[in-house]
C-alpha positions as CSV (number, residue, x, y, z in Angstrom):
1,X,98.6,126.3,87.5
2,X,99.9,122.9,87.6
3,X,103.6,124.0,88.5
4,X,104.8,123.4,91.9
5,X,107.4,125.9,91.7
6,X,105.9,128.4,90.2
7,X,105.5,131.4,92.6
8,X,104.4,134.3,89.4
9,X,104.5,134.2,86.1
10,X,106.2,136.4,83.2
11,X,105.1,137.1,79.8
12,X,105.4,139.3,76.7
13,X,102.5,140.8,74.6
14,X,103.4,142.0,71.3
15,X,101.2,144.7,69.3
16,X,102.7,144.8,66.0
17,X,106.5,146.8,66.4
18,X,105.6,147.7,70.5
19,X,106.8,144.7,73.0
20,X,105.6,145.0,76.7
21,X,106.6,143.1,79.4
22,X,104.0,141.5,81.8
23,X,104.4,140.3,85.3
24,X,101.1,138.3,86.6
25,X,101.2,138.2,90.3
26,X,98.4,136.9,93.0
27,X,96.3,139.8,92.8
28,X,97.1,141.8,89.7
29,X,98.6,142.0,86.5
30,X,101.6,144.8,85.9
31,X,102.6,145.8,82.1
32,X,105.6,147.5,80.9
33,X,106.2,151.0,79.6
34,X,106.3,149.8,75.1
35,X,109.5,149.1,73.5
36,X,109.2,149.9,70.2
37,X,111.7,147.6,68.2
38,X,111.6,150.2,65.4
39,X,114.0,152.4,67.2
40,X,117.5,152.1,68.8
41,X,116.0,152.7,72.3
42,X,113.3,150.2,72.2
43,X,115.9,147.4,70.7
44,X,118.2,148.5,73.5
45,X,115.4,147.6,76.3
46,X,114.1,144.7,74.9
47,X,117.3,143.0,74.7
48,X,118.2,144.5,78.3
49,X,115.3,142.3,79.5
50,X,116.1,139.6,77.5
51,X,119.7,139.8,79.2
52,X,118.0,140.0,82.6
53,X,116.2,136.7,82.5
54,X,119.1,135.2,80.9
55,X,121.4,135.9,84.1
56,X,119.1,136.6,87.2
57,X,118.6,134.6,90.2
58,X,116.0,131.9,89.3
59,X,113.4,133.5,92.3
60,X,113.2,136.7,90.3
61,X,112.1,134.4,87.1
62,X,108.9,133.6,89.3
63,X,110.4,129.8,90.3
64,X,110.7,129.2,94.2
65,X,114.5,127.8,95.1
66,X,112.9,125.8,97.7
67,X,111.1,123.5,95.4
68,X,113.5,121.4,92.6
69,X,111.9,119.6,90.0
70,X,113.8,116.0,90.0
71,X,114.9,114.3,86.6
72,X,113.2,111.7,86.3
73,X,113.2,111.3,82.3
74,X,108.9,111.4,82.4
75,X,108.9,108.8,84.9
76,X,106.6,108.8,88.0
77,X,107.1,107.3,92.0
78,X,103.7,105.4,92.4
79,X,102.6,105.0,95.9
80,X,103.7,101.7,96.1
81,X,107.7,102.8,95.6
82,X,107.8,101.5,91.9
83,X,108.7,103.5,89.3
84,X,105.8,104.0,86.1
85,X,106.6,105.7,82.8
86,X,104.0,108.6,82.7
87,X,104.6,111.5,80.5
88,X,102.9,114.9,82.2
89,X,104.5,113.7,85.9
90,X,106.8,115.9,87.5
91,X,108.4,115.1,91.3
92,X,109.7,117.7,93.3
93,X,111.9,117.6,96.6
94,X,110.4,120.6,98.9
95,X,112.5,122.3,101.7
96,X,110.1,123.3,104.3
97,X,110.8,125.8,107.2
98,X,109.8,125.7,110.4
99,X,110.0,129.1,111.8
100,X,109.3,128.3,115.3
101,X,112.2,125.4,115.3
102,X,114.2,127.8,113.1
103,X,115.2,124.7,110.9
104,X,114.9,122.7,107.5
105,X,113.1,119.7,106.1
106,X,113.3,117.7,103.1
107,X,110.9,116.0,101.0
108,X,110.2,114.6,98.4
109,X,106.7,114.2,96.5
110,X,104.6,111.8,95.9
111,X,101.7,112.6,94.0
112,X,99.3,115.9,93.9
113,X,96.0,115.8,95.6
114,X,94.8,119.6,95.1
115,X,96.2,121.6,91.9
116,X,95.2,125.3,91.9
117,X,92.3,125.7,89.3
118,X,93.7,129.3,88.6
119,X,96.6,131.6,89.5
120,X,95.1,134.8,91.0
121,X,94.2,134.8,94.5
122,X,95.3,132.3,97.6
123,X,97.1,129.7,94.9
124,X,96.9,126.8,96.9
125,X,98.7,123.4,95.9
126,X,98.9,120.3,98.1
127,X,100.5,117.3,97.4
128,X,101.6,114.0,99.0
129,X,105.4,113.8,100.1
130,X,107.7,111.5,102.0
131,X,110.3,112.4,104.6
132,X,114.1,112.5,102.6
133,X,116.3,110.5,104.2
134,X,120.1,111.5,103.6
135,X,121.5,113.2,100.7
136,X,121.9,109.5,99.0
137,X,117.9,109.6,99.0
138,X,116.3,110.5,95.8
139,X,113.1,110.4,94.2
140,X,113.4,106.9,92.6
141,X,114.1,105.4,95.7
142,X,111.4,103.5,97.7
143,X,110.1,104.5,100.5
144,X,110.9,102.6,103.6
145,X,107.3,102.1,103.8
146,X,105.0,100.8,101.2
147,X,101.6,102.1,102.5
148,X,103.2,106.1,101.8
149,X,99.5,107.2,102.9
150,X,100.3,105.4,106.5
151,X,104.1,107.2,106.9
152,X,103.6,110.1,104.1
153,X,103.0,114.2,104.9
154,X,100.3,116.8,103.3
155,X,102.4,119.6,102.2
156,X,100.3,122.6,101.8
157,X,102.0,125.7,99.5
158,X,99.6,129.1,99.7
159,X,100.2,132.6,99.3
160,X,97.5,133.4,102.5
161,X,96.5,137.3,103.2
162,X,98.2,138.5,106.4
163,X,98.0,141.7,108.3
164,X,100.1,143.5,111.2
165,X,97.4,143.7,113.6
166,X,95.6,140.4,112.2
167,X,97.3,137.7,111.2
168,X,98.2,136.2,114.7
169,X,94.6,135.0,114.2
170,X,94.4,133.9,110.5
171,X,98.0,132.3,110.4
172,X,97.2,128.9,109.5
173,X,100.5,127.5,111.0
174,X,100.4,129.0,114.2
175,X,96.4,127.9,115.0
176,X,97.7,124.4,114.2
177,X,100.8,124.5,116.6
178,X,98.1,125.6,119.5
179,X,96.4,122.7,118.1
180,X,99.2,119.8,118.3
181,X,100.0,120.9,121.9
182,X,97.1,121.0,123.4
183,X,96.5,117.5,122.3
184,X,100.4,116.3,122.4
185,X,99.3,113.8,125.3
186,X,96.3,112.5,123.7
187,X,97.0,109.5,121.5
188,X,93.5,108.9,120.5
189,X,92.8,112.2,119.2
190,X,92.8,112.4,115.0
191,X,93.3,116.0,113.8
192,X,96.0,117.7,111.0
193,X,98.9,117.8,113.1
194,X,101.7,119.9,112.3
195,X,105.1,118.6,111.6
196,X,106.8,121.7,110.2
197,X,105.5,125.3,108.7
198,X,106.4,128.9,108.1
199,X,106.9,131.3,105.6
200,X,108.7,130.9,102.9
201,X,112.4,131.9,102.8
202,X,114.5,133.1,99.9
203,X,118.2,132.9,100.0
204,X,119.3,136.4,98.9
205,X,123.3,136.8,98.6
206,X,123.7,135.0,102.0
207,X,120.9,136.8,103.6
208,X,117.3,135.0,104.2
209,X,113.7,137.0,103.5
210,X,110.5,136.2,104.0
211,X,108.7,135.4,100.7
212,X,105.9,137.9,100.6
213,X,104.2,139.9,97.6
214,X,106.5,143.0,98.4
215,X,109.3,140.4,98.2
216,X,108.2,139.7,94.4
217,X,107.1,143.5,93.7
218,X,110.6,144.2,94.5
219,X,111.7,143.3,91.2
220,X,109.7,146.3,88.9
221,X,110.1,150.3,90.0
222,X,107.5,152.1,92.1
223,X,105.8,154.1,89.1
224,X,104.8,150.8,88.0
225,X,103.2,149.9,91.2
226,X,101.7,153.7,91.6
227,X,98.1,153.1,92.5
228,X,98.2,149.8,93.2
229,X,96.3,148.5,96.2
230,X,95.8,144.5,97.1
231,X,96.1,142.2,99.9
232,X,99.6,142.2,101.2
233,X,100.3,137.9,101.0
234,X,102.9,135.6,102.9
235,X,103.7,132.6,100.9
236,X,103.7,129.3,103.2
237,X,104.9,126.1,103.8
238,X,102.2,123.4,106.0
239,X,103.2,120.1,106.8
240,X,100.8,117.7,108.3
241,X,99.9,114.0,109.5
242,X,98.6,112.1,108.9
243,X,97.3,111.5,105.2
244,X,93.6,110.9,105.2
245,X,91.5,110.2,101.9
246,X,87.6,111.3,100.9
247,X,85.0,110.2,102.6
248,X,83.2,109.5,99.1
249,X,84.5,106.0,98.9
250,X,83.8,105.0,102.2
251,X,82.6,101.3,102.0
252,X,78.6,101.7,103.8
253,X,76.6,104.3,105.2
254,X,77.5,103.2,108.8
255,X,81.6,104.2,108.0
256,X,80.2,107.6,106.8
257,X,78.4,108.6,109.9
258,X,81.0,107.2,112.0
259,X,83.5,110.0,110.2
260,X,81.0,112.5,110.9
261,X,80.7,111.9,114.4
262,X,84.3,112.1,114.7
263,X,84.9,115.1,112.9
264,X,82.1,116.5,115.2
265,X,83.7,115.2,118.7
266,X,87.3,116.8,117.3
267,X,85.9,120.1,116.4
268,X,84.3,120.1,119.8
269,X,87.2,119.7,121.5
270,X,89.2,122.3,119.6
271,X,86.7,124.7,119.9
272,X,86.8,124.1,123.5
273,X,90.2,123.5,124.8
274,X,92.2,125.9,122.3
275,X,89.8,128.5,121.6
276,X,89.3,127.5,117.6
277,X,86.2,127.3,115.4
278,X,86.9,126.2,112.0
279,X,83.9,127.5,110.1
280,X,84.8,125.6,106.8
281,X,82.9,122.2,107.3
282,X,81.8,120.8,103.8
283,X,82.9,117.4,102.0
284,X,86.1,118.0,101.0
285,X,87.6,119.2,104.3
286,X,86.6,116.2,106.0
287,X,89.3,113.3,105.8
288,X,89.2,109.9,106.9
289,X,92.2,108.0,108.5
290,X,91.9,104.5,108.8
291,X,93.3,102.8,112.4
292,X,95.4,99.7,111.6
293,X,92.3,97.6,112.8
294,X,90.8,99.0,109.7
């Protein structure tokens, strides 16, 4: 699903007079008791619903408040700051929260490098963003920088599984802050380093909640759910430096082993100064970050 802001989808199925509502979450897909237009009641309901979408906060719509689409009338930031027409572009600003720095960042996207190829499951989008500087920033302006790759952020948005007793050890955001200070004094070393991440939070009447699949299951009555049984999720904000780019295009053979080597030397030393194996090493999790000496 090609929607940044998209956190679950609605939908209505309708078998001749019966209507049912349909809410597709991460891991399963809920259906309404009918309503049978034919009768009072079911006219009642249906337009009930219709009423609740037309007047509920936009989270419970399935669209999360901390992503805003900008208006942009179809038009499209290209990496170099100008501004392309382009029809199917869409620029977001993202606020991420850091949950260990209990504060907020802005930014502001640049292009997507990884759409989810389906909705059900982890769900993860990254894209390319800049840092927003000032509520005068917006997404037509140019970046201070024209190289974005060389001052840009990876923002990564997933709905990971998390358990109680567990997910000190999956939590994606936490094994990368052990990461960035273990190696805070050591300039030389290349590896995803964190600039901000937590879970998501929703702004609820003044009060903050964690965005989590019992935040969104929330919204239908526990008959519904009865039975159901899936991964409990935590929806996530990572952002990282610095912005690398495939090692397909690399110019010879000799720059390809040369990222190999150094993808082997950092794993090496994470495994063995923070305790971390990453057990994921294929193509597309191996980045390369070009020095300024090229």
């Amino acid at each position: 699903m090609q929607q940044l802001d998209r956190r679950f989808l609605w939908g209505l199925t309708v078998c001749a007079s019966s209507i049912y509502a349909v809410l597709m979450v991460h891991d399963r897909v809920f259906a309404s008791p009918a309503m049978d237009i034919r009768t009072p009641e079911g006219r009642k309901k249906f337009i009930s619903l219709l009423v609740y979408w037309s007047m509920c906060p936009k989270d419970r719509l399935g669209y999360d408040p901390t992503i805003r689409r900008c208006e942009l009338n179809s038009l499209q930031v290209a990496a170099d700051g100008n501004v392309a027409e382009k029809a199917d572009s869409t620029v977001y600003e993202v606020d991420c929260y850091d949950d260990k720095e209990c504060q907020w960042r802005t930014y502001i996207t640049v292009r997507t490098i990884a759409a989810a190829s389906r909705f059900f499951g982890r769900h993860t989008r990254t894209v390319i963003a800049r840092r927003k500087h000032g509520a005068s920033d917006s997404a037509i302006s140019k970046p201070a920088s024209a190289d974005i790759d060389a001052q840009g952020v990876v923002i990564k948005d997933s709905w990971a599984v998390a358990d109680a007793e567990e997910d000190a050890a999956r939590n994606e955001v936490e094994l990368l802050r052990i990461v960035r200070d273990t190696f805070a004094w050591d300039k030389s070393m290349v590896y995803p380093k964190l600039e901000a991440g937590g879970t998501v939070r929703l702004d609820r009447d003044g009060t903050y909640v964690d965005d989590t699949t019992a935040t969104m299951l929330d919204i239908i009555d526990t008959d519904t759910q009865k039975g159901f049984k899936a991964p409990y999720r935590v929806h996530r904000h990572i952002v990282t430096t610095p912005v690398g780019s495939h090692i397909k295009p690399a110019d010879n053979e000799a720059e390809i082993v040369i990222d190999l080597v150094e993808t082997m030397y950092c794993h090496n030393r994470i495994l063995n100064e923070c305790g971390i194996l990453h057990r994921d090493i294929f193509t597309n999790n191996i980045l390369a970050v070009r020095s300024n000496s090229n």
